[in-house]
VOPAGU-2260 file (C-alpha; in pm, 1 decimal, decimal comma):
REM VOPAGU-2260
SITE   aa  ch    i         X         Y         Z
SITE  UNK   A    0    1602,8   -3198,3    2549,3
SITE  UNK   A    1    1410,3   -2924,4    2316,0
SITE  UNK   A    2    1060,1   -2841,4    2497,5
SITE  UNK   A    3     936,1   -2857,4    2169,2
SITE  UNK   A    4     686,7   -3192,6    2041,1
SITE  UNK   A    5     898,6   -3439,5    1884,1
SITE  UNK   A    6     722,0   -3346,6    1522,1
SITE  UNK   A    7     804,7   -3001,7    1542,0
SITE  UNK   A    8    1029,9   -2811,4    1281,2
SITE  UNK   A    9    1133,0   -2543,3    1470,3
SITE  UNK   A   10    1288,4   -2202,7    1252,2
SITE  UNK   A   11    1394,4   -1889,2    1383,0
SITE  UNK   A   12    1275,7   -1575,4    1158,9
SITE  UNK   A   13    1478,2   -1263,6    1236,1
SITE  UNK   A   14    1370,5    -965,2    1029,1
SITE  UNK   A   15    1547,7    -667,0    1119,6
SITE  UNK   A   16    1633,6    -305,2    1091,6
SITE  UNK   A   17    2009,6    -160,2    1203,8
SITE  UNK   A   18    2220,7    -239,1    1528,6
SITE  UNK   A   19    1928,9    -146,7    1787,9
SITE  UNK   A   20    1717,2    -351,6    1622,1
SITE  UNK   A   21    1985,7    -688,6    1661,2
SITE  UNK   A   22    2013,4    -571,3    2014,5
SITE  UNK   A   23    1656,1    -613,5    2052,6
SITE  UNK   A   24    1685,0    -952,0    1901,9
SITE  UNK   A   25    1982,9   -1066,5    2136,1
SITE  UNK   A   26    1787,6    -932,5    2437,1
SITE  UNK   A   27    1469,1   -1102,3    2358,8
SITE  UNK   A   28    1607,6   -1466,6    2243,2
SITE  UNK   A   29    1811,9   -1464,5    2574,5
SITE  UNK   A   30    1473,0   -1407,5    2776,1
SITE  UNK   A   31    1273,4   -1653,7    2592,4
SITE  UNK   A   32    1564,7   -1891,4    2609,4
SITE  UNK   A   33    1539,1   -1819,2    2981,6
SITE  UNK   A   34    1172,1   -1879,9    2976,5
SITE  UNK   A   35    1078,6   -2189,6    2795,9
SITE  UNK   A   36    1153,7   -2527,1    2938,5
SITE  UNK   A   37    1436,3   -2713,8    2744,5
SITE  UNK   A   38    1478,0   -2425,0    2473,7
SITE  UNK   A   39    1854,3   -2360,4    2342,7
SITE  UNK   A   40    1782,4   -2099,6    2076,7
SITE  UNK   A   41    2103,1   -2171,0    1821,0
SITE  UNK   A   42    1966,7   -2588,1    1877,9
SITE  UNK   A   43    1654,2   -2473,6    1600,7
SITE  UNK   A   44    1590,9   -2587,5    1273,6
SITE  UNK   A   45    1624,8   -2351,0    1056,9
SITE  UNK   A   46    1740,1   -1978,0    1034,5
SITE  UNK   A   47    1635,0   -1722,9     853,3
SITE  UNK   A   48    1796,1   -1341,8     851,2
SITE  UNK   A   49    1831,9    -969,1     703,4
SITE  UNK   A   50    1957,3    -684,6     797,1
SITE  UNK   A   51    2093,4    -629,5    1126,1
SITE  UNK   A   52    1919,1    -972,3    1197,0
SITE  UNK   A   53    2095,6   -1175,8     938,4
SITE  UNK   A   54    2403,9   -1153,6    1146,2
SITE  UNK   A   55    2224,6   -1264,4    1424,0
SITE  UNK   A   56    2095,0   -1555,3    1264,4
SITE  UNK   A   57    2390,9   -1659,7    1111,6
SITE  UNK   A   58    2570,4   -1691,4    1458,2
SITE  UNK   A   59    2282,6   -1867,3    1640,9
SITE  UNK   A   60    2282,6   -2134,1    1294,0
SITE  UNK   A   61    2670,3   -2082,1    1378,1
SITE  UNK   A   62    2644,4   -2263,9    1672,2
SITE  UNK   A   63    2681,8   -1962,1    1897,3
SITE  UNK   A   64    2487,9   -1959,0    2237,0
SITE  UNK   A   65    2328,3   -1679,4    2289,5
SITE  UNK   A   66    2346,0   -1606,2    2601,9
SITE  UNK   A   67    2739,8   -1552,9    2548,4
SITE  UNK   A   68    2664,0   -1274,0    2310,6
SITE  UNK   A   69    2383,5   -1092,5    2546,9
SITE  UNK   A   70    2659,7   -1135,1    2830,5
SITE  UNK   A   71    2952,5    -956,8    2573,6
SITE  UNK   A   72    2689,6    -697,8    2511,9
SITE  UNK   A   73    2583,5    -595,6    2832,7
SITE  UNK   A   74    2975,8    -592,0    2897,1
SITE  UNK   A   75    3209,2    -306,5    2705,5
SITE  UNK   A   76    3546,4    -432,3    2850,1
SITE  UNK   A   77    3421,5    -799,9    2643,3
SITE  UNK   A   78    3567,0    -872,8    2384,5
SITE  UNK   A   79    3368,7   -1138,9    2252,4
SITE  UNK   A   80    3226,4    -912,0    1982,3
SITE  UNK   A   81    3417,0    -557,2    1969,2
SITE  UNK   A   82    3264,1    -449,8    1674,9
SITE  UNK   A   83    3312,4     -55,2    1693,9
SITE  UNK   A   84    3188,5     209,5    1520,0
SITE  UNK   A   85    3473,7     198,2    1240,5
SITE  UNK   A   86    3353,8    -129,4    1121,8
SITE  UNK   A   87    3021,7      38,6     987,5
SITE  UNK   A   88    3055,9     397,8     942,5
SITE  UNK   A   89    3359,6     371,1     624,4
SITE  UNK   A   90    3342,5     606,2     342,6
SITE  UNK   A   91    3288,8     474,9      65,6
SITE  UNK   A   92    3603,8     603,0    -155,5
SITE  UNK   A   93    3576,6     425,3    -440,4
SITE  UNK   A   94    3153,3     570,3    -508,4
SITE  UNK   A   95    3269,3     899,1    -442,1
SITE  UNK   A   96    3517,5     853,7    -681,3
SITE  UNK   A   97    3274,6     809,0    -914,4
SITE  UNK   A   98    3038,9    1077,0    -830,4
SITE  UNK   A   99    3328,2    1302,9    -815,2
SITE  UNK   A  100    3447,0    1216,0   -1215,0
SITE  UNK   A  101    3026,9    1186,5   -1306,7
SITE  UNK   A  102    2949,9    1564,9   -1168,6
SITE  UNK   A  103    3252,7    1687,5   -1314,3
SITE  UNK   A  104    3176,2    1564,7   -1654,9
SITE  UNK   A  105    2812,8    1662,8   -1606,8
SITE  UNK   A  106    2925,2    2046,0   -1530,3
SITE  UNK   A  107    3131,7    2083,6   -1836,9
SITE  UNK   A  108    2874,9    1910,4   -2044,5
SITE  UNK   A  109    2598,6    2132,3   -1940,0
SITE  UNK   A  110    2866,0    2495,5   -1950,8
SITE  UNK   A  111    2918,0    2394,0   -2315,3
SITE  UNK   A  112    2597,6    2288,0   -2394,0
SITE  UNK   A  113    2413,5    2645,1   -2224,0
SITE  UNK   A  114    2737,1    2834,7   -2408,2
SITE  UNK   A  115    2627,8    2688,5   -2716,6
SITE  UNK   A  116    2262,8    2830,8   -2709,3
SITE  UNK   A  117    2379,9    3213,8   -2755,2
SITE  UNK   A  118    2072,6    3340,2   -2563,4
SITE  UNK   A  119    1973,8    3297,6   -2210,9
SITE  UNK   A  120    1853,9    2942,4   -2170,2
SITE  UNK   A  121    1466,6    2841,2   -2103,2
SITE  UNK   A  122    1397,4    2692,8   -1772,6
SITE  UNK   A  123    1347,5    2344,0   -1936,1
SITE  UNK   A  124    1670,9    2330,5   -2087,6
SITE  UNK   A  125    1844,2    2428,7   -1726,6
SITE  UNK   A  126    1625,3    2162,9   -1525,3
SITE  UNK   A  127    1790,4    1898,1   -1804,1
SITE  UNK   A  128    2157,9    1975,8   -1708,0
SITE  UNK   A  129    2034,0    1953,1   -1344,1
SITE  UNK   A  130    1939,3    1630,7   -1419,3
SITE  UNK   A  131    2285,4    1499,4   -1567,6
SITE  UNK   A  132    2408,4    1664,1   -1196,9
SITE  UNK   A  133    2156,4    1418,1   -1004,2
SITE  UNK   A  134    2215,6    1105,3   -1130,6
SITE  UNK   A  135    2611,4    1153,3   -1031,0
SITE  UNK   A  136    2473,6    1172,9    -703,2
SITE  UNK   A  137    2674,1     832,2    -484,0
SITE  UNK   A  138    2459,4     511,5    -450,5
SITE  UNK   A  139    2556,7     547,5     -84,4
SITE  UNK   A  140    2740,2     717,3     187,0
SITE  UNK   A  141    2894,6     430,8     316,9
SITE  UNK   A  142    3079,3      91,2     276,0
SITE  UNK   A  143    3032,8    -185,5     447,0
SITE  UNK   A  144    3298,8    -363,0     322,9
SITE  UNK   A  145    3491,0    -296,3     698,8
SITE  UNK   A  146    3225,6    -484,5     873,5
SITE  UNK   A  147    3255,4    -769,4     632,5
SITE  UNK   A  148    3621,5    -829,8     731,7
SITE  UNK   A  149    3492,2    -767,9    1067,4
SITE  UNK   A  150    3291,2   -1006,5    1046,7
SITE  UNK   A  151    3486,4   -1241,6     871,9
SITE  UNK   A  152    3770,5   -1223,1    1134,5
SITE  UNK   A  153    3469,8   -1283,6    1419,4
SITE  UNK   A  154    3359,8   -1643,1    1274,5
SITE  UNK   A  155    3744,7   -1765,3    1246,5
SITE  UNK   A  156    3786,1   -1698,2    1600,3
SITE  UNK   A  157    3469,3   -1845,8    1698,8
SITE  UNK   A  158    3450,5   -2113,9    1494,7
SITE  UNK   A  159    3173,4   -2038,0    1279,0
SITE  UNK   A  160    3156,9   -2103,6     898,3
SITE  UNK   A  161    3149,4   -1911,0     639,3
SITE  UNK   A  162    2981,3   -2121,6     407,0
SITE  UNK   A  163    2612,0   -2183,4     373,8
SITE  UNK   A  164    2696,8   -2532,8     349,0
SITE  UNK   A  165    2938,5   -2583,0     644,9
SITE  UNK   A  166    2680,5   -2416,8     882,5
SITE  UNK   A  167    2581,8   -2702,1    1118,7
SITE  UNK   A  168    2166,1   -2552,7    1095,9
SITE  UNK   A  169    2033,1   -2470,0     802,6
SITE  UNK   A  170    2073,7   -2059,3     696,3
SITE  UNK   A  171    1924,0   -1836,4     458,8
SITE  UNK   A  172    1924,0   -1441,8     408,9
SITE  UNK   A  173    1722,8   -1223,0     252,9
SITE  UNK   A  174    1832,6    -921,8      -5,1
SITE  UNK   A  175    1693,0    -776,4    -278,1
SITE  UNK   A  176    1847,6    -743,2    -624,7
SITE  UNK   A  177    1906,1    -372,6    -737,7
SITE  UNK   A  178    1844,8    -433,0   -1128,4
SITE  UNK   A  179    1566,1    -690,0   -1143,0
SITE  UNK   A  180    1394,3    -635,4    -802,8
SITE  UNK   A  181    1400,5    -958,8    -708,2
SITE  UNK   A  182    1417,8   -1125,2    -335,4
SITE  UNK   A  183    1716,6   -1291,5    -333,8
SITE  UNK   A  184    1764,9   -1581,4     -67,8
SITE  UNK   A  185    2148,9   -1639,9     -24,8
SITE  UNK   A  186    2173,5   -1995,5      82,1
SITE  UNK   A  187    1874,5   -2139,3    -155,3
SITE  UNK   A  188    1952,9   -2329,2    -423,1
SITE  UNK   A  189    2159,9   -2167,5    -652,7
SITE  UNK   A  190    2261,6   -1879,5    -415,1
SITE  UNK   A  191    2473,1   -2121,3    -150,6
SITE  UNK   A  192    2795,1   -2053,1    -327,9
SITE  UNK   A  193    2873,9   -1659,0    -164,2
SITE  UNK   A  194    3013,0   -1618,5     181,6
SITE  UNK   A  195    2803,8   -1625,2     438,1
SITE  UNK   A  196    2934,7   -1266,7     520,4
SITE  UNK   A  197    2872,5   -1129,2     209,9
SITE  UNK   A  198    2545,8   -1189,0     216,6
SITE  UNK   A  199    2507,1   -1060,6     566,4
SITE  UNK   A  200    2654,1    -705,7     422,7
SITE  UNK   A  201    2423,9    -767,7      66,4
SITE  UNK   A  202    2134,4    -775,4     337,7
SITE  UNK   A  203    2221,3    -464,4     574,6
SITE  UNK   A  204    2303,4    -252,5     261,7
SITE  UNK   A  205    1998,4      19,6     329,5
SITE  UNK   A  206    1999,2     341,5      63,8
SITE  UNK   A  207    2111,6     563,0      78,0
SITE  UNK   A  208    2350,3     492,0     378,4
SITE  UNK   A  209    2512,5     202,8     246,4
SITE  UNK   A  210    2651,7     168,8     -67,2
SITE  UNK   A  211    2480,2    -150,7    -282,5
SITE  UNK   A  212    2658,7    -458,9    -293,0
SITE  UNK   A  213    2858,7    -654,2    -542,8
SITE  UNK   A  214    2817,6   -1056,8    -570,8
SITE  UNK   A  215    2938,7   -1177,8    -897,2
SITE  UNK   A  216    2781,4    -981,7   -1179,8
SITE  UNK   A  217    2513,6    -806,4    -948,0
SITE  UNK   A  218    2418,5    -545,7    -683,9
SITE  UNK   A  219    2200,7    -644,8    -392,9
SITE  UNK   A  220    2035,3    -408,6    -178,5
SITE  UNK   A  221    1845,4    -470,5     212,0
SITE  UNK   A  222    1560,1    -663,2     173,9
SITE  UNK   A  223    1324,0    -416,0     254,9
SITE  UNK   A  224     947,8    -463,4     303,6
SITE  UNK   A  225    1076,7    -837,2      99,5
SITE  UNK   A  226    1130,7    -916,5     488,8
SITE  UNK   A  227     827,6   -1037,6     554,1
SITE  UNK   A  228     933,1   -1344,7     274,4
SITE  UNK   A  229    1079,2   -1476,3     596,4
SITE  UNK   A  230     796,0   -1682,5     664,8
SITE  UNK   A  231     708,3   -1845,5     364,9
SITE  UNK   A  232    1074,0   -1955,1     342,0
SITE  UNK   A  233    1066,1   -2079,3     634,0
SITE  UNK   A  234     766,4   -2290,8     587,6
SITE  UNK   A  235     880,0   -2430,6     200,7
SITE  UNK   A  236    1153,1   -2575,7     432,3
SITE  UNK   A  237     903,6   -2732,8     662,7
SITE  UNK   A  238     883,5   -2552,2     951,1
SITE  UNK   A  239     585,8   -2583,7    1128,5
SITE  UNK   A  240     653,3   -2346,4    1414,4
SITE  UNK   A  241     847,0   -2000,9    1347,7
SITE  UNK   A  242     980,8   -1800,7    1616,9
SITE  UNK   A  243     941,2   -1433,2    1478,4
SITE  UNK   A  244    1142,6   -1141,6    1650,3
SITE  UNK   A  245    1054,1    -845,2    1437,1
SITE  UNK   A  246    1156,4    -543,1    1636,0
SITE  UNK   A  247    1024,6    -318,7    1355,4
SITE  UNK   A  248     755,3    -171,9    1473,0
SITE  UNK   A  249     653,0     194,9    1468,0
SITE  UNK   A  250     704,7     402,0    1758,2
SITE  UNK   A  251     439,9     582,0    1968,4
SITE  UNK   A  252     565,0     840,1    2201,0
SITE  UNK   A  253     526,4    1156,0    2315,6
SITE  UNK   A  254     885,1    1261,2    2349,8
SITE  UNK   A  255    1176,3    1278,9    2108,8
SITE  UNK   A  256    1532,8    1305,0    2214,0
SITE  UNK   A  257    1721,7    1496,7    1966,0
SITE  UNK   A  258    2086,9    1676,7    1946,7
SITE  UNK   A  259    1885,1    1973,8    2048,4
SITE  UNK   A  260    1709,1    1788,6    2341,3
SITE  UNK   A  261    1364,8    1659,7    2407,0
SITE  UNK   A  262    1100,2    1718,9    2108,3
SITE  UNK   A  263     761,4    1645,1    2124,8
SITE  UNK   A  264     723,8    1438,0    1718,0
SITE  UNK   A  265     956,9    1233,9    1513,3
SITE  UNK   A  266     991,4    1520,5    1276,8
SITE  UNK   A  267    1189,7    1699,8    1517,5
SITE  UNK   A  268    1407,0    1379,2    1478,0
SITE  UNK   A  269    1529,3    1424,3    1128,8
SITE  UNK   A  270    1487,7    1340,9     755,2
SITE  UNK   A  271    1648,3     962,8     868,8
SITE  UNK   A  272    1388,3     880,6    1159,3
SITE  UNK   A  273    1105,0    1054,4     967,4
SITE  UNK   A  274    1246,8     779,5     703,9
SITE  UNK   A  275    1293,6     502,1     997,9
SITE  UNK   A  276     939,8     538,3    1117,0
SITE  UNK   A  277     772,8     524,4     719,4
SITE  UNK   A  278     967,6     198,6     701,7
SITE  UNK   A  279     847,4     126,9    1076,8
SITE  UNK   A  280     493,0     153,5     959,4
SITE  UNK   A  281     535,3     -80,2     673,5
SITE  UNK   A  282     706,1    -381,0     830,7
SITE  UNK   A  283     481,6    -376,5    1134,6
SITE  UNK   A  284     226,3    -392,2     914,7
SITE  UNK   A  285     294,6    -628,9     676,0
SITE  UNK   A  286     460,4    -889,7     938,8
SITE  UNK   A  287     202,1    -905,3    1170,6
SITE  UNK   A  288     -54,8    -923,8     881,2
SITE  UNK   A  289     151,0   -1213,8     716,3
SITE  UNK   A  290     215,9   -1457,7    1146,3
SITE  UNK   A  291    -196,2   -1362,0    1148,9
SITE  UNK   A  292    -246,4   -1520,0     791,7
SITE  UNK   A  293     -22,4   -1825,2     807,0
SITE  UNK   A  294    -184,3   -1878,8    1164,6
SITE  UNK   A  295    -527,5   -1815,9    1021,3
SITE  UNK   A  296    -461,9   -2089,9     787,8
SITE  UNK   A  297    -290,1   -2344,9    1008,1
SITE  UNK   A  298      -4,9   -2377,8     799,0
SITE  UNK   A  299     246,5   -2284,6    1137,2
SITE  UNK   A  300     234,6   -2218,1    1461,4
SITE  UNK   A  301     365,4   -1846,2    1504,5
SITE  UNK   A  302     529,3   -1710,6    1787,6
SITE  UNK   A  303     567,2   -1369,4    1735,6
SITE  UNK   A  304     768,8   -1142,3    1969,2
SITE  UNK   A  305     762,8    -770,1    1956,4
SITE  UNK   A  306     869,2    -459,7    2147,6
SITE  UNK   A  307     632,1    -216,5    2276,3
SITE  UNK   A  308     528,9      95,4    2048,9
SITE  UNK   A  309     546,0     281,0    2377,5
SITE  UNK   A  310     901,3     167,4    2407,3
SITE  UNK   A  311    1056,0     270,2    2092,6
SITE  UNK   A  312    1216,5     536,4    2206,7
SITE  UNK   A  313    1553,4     338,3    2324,2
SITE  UNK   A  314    1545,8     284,3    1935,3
SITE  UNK   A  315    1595,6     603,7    1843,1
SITE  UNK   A  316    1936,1     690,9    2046,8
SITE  UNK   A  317    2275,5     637,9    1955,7
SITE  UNK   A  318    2379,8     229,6    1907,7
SITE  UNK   A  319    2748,3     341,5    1968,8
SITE  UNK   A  320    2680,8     441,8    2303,9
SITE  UNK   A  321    2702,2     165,1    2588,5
SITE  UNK   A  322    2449,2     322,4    2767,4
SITE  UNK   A  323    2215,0     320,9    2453,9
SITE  UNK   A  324    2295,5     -46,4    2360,8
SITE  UNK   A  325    2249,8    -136,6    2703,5
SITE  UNK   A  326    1943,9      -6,8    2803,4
SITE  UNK   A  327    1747,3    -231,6    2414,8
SITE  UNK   A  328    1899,3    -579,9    2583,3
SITE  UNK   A  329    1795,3    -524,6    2916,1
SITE  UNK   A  330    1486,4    -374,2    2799,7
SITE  UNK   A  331    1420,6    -635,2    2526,8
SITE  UNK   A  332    1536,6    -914,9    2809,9
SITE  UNK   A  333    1285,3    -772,2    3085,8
SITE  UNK   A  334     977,8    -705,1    2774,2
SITE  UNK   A  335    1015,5   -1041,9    2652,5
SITE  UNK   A  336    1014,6   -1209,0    3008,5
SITE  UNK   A  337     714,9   -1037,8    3127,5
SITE  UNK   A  338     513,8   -1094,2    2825,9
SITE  UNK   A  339     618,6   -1435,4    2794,6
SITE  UNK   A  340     521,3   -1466,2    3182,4
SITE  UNK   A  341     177,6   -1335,5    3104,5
SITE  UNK   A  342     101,2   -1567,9    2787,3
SITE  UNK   A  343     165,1   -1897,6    3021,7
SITE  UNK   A  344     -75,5   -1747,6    3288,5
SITE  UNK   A  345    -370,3   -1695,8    3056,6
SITE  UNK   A  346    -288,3   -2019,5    2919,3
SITE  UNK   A  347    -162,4   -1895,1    2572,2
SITE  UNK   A  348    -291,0   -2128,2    2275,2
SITE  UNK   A  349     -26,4   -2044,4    2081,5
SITE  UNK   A  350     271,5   -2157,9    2318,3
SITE  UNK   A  351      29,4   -2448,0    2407,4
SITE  UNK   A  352      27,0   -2553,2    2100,9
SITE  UNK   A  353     422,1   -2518,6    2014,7
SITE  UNK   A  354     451,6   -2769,7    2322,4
SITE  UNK   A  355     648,7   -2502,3    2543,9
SITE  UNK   A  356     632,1   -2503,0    2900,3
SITE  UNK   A  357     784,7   -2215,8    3144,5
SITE  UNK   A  358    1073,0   -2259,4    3337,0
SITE  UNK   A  359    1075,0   -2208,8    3678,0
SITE  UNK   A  360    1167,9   -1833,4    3802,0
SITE  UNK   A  361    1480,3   -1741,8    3886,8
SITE  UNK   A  362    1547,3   -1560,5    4195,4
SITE  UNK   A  363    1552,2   -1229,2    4054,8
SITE  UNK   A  364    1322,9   -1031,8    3777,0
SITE  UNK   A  365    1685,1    -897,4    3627,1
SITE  UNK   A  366    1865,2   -1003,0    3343,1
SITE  UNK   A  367    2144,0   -1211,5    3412,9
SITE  UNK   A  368    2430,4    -961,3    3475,3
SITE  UNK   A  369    2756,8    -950,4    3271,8
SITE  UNK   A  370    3089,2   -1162,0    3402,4
């Protein structure tokens, strides 16, 4: 029985950045599943997904429990889920291919057309041969066509469709088409017909690691700061409460680690977290200014669940390594418990008004430990 009034339309919103960040997301729905009275989080409404979270929302609206996958998580000798590096980190042959054949042709084109001048070449005319060189650069490093297949191979075990319209709750993910700009929402009207996989890899495909996506005549992209459309979509459906785990939110802290140890500022980091934390800033921004809006003008009840800036450094180490991806679920289980546990003893409006009561404490403060 849901704890949820009768009247409520319940969706799930799950913006999202790479594998940490669906860790996060696992962690934190296990806790509040733990925590509300009468919640199953894959018994909502509606889903809505992208990037890392998109493949997380399209196993809850799947029919998956999630507890199962926090449990194969926690656990490396489960296979529930043995996605492995492999899956994600594929060179993409085919755009370097391409890049290789561009550059080339761009090198003899600007030899013959420097030869051809006689004299030594002004600067302008050099920067304009450059140029040919720098659009052969790849679209991406990477394919994610192996995690697609991955992917693919996961829902026919489990049982899980691959088509928007055999999923037993309503799905939708969010990309962004490269050549128009537009949010695409796979799963809307007009965009059911692609595989439910497809679109999870059309959402995760993040310049200038991965390599844009092909569906049909056109290349989607990661939604990007288009994330944030999570909400209204969710409402045009007629949700009136949205569950929001956004675990992009920019990181305060006062020590790096780094391949060269501990650092004291992200640009110690790297180009890619000096990159992660600009996109960081944006979606914090924008999401919590978008739950404060909606809420502002009672058009949903938002429940909006966040990590800590303090805590962002588990973000920022390897995903491949067990220890890593072990440390963001229990952390996001134990965050998400705690802060759940101090909203019902202030009397939260918010959860009073979503109807949710807390469920009585289990013995122990620590996430439930792996079979």
């Amino acid at each position: 029985m849901s704890a949820f009034p009768k009247e409520a339309k319940i969706a799930l919103c799950l913006p999202g950045g790479g594998a940490t960040s669906a860790m996060f997301q696992i962690g934190a729905l296990a806790a509040f599943e733990d925590s509300v009275e009468g919640v199953e989080v894959n018994g909502f409404d509606f889903y809505v997904g992208s990037s890392g979270g998109a493949s997380v929302a399209a196993a809850l609206a799947g029919g998956l429990p999630v507890q199962r996958i926090y449990r194969a998580f926690l656990d490396p000798a489960d296979a529930y889920f043995g996605l492995e590096r492999k899956h994600l980190l594929r060179v993409d042959l085919g755009e370097w291919r391409r890049t290789l054949v561009s550059a080339f042709s761009a090198l003899r084109h600007g030899a013959s057309s420097l030869l051809s001048r006689g004299s030594a070449p002004a600067p302008a005319a050099l920067w304009e041969e450059l140029d040919r060189l720098y659009d052969s650069l790849p679209a991406g490093l990477f394919t994610l066509d192996g995690y697609e297949r991955f992917l693919e191979d996961f829902f026919v075990r489990r049982g899980v469709p691959n088509s928007f319209y055999s999923m037993p709750r309503p799905l939708r993910i969010m990309a962004h088409d490269l050549d128009s700009g537009q949010l695409a929402i796979f799963g809307h009207a007009g965009m059911a017909d692609v595989s439910v996989t497809r679109a999870c890899i059309a959402s995760m495909a993040v310049p200038p690691f991965f390599s844009p996506v092909r569906i049909g005549e056109r290349h989607y992209i990661n939604a990007g700061a288009g994330q944030v459309a999570h909400l209204e979509v969710a409402i045009e459906q007629g949700a009136n409460v949205l569950v929001v785990v956004n675990p992009m939110v920019a990181s305060s802290v006062t020590t790096v680690p780094t391949g060269h140890g501990h650092r004291d500022s992200l640009r110690d980091k790297g180009m890619m977290w000096v990159l992660n934390q600009a996109i960081r800033i944006g979606i914090h921004k924008i999401v919590r200014e978008e739950c404060a809006r909606i809420a502002r003008e009672g058009r949903a009840t938002v429940i909006l669940i966040e990590p800590s800036p303090e805590d962002c450094i588990l973000f920022m180490y390897n995903p491949a390594s067990f220890d890593a991806r072990r440390a963001i679920l229990e952390y996001a289980y134990r965050h998400t418990r705690a802060e759940l546990a101090k909203s019902f003893a202030a009397g939260d409006g918010v959860l009073a008004e979503a109807g949710l009561r807390p469920r009585p404490a289990p013995s122990s403060v620590f996430p439930p430990s792996a079979p």
